[in-house]
FIKOLFI-748081 format. One record per residue (C-alpha): residue in three letters; x, y, z. Coordinates in steps of 0.05 Angstrom, whole numbers, plus 32768, in hexadecimal, padded with zeros to 4 digits. Layout:
// FIKOLFI-748081
ALAXYZ...
This chain:
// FIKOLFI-748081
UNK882B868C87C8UNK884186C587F7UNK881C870987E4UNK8850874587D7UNK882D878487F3UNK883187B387AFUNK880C87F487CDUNK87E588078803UNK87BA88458811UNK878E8864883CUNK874C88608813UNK86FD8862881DUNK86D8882D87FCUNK8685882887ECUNK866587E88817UNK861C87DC87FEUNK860B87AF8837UNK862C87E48879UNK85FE87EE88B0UNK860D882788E0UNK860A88178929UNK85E38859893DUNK85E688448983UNK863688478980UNK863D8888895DUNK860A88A68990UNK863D888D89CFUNK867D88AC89A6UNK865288F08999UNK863B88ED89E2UNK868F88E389FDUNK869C891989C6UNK8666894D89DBUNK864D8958899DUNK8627893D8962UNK85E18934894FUNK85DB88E28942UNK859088E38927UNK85AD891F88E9UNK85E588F188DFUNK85B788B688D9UNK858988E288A2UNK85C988F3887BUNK85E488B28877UNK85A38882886BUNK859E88B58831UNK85DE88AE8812UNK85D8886C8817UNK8598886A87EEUNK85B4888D87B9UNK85FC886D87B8UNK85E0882987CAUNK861488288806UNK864888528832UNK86888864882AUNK86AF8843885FUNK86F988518876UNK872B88268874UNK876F88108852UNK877D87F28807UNK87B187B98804UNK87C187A987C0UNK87F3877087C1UNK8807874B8777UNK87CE871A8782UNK878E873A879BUNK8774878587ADUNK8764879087F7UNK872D87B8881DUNK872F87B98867UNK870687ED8897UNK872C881188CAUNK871C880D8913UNK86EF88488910UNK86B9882C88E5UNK86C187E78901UNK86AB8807893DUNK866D88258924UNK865487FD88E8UNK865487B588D7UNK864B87918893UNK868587898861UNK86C387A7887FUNK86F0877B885EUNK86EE876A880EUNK8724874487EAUNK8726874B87A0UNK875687168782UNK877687348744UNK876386FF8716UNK871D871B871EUNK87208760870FUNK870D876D86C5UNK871A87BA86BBUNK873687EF86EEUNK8718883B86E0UNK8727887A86FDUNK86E688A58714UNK86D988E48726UNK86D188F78767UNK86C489328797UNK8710894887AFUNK872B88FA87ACUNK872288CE8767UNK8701888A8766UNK8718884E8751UNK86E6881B8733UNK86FB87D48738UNK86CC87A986F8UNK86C387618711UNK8695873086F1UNK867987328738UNK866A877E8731UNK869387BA873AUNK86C387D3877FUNK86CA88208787UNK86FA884187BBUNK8717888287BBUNK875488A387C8UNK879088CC87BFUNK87BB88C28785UNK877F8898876CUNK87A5889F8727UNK87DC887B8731UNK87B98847875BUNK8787883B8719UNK87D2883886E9UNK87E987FF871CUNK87B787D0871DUNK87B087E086CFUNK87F387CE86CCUNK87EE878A86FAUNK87AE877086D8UNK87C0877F8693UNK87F0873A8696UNK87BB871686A8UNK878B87208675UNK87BE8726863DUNK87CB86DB8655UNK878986C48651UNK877A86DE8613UNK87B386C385F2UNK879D867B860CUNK8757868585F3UNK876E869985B2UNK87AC866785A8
């Protein structure tokens, strides 16, 4: 089955398992003149205490049979872990808006955990995959129940 493409945004997503290549930031702050890679280190070994990962920047594909995560060439420059998630549609249980600092967050519920990214127009991206999903469960309960 051929994917249709449905949406696709410019989106940051939370990795637990990113790892920051210090060493790489430190030559891109040393071409840019500027930048302090041991405060940047602090900051973001913190946040990722807290948040239990980084946000990482990237690109949502959501196509009519899966949701899509993919890091842009930035970050795949300067971290490494999970840059690329694939989220079939099947899988996702509930889809919740969040709140968020300037962007909202969308929560993906899986019965392997939850997905967050944020974005612009995070509303309407939470309405359409409400919208695709809802089929699918309808269907399956009806089977269970029939």
């Amino acid at each position: 089955m051929d994917e249709k493409v449905v949406k696709s945004k410019l989106v940051n997503f939370l990795v637990a398992d990113v790892e920051v290549d210090y060493e790489g930031v430190g030559d891109f702050y040393d071409a840019a003149g500027s930048g302090n890679v041991a405060a940047l280190a602090g900051v973001l070994e913190g946040f990722q205490e807290v948040y239990g990962g980084l946000w990482v920047g990237g690109k949502m594909t959501l196509t009519n049979a899966a949701v899509y995560l993919n890091a842009n060439a930035m970050n795949r420059m300067v971290q490494d872990g999970t840059l690329d998630i694939r989220v079939p549609l099947g899988m996702v249980r509930k889809v919740t808006l969040e709140g968020g600092f300037i962007t909202k967050i969308v929560c993906l519920d899986t019965d392997a955990g939850s997905l967050l990214f944020r974005c612009y127009g995070a509303k309407d991206v939470v309405a359409l995959i409400e919208k695709m999903i809802q089929p699918r469960v309808s269907t399956a309960v009806l089977k269970r129940g029939a």
